[in-house]
C-alpha positions in Angstrom: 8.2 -5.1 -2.0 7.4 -8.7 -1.1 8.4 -11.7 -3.3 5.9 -12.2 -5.5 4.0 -15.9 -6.5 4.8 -16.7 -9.9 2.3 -19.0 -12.1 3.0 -20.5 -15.7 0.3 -20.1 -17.9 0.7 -23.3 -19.7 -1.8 -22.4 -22.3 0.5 -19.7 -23.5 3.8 -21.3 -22.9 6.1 -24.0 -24.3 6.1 -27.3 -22.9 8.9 -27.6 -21.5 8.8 -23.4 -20.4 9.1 -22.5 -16.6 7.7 -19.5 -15.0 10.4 -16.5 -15.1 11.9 -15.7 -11.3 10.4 -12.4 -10.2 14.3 -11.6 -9.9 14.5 -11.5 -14.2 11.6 -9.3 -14.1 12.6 -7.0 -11.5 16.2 -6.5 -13.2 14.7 -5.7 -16.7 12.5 -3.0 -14.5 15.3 -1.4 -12.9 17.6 -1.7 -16.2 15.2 -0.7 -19.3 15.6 3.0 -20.3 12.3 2.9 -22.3 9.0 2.0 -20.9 5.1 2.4 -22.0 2.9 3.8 -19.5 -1.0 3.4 -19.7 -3.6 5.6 -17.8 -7.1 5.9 -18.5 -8.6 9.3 -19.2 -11.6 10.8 -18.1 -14.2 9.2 -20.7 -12.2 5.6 -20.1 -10.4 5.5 -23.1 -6.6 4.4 -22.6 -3.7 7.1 -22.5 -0.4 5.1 -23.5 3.4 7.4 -24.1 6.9 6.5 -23.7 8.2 7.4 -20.1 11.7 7.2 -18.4 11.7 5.4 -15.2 13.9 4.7 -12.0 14.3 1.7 -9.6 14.4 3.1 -6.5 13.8 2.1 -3.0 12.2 -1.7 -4.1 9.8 -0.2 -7.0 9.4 1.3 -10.2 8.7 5.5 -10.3 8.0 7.9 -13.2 7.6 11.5 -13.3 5.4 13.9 -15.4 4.8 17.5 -15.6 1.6 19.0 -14.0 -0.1 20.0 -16.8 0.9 16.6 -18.6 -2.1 14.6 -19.9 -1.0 11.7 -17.8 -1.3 13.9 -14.7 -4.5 14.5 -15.2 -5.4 11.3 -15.8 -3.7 10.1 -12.3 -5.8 13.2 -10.7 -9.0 10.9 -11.1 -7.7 7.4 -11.8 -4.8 6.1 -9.9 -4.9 2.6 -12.0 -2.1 1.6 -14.4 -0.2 -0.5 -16.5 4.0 0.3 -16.8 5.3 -2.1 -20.1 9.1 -2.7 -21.5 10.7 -5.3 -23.2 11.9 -5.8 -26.8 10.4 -5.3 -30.1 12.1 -8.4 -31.4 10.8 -11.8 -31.3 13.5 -12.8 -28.1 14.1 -12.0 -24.9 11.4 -11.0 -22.3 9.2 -8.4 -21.8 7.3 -7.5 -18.7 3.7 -5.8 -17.7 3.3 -4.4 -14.4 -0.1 -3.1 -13.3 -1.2 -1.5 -10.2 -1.7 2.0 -8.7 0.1 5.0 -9.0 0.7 6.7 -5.4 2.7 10.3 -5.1 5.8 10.7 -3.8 6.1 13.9 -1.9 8.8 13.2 0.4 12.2 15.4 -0.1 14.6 12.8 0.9 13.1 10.0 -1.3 12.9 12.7 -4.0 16.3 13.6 -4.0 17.1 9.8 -4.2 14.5 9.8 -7.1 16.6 12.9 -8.8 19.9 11.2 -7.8 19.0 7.8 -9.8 17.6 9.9 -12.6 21.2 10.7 -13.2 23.0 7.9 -12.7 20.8 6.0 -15.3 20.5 8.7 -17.9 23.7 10.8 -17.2 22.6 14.5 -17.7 19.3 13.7 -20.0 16.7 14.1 -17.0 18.4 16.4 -14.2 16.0 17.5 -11.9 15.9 20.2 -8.6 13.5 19.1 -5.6 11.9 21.7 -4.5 8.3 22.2 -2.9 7.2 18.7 -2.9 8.3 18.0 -7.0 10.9 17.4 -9.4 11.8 20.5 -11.1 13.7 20.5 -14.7 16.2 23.7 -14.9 13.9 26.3 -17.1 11.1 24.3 -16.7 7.9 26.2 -15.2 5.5 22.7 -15.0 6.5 21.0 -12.0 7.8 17.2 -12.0 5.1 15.4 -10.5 6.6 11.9 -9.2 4.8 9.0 -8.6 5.4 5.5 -7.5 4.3 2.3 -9.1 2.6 -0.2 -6.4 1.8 -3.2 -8.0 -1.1 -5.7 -8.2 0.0 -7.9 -10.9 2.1 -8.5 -13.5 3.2 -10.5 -16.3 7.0 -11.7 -18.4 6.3 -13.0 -21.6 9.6 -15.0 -22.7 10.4 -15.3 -26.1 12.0 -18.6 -27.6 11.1 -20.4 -25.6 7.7 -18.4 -25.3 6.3 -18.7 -22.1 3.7 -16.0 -19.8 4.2 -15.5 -16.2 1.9 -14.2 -14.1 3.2 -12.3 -10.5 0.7 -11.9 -7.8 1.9 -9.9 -5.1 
């Protein structure tokens, strides 16, 4: 992924506020446990859950099961938006939106498995087989899916301030 511009909102921001380094973004991305992911389901209306997510290869990748809601939504609409942060009133959250593309590959989804574990220990261990991430027991495949971005935002909390990435 290529450096992103960053851009101060002012209107948004303290007055003394500079726009937040791509680099603070990027490291709350590859540390949160806990992020919201939005997709829009067939009649437009938004489709937000709680997903786990990996850093991996310079971007941001989810999972979910075949028959999973959100699946179906990427079957006909690739757009989203990937959110974590805080719920207190400090600190900085982030907004990523873009596309959702598929990851198919065997090597990158064994690194995907691989970093699965070493974020969340044993909580998400998963098989690659035939293209997808399998859980042990599990008859809905793990559908994997990488996160290319077209924007995004960090919203800094005292101070407040709202950055806006282009890539």
């Amino acid at each position: 992924m290529t450096e992103p511009r960053a851009d101060l909102d002012t209107r948004f921001s303290d007055p003394n506020a500079t726009p937040t380094p791509w680099s603070d973004g990027r490291a709350l991305l590859e540390g949160a446990k806990v992020y919201w992911l939005s997709t829009v389901r067939p009649d437009g209306r938004p489709h937000v859950t709680p997903i786990a997510a990996v850093w991996v290869d310079g971007a941001l990748h989810f999972t979910t099961g075949k028959t999973e809601r959100k699946a179906k939504n990427l079957e006909r609409n690739t757009h989203v938006a990937a959110t974590t942060g805080s719920n207190l009133l400090a600190g900085l959250d982030v907004v990523v939106e873009g596309v959702a593309v598929p990851v198919k590959d065997e090597a990158r989804l064994q690194r995907l498995a691989q970093s699965y574990i070493s974020k969340y220990d044993e909580l998400f261990v998963f098989r690659v087989r035939d293209g997808a991430l399998w859980i042990e027991g599990s008859e809905d495949p793990g559908l994997a899916y990488e996160l290319i971005p077209t924007k995004a935002f960090a919203f800094g909390k005292a101070p407040y301030s709202q950055t806006r990435w282009r890539f």
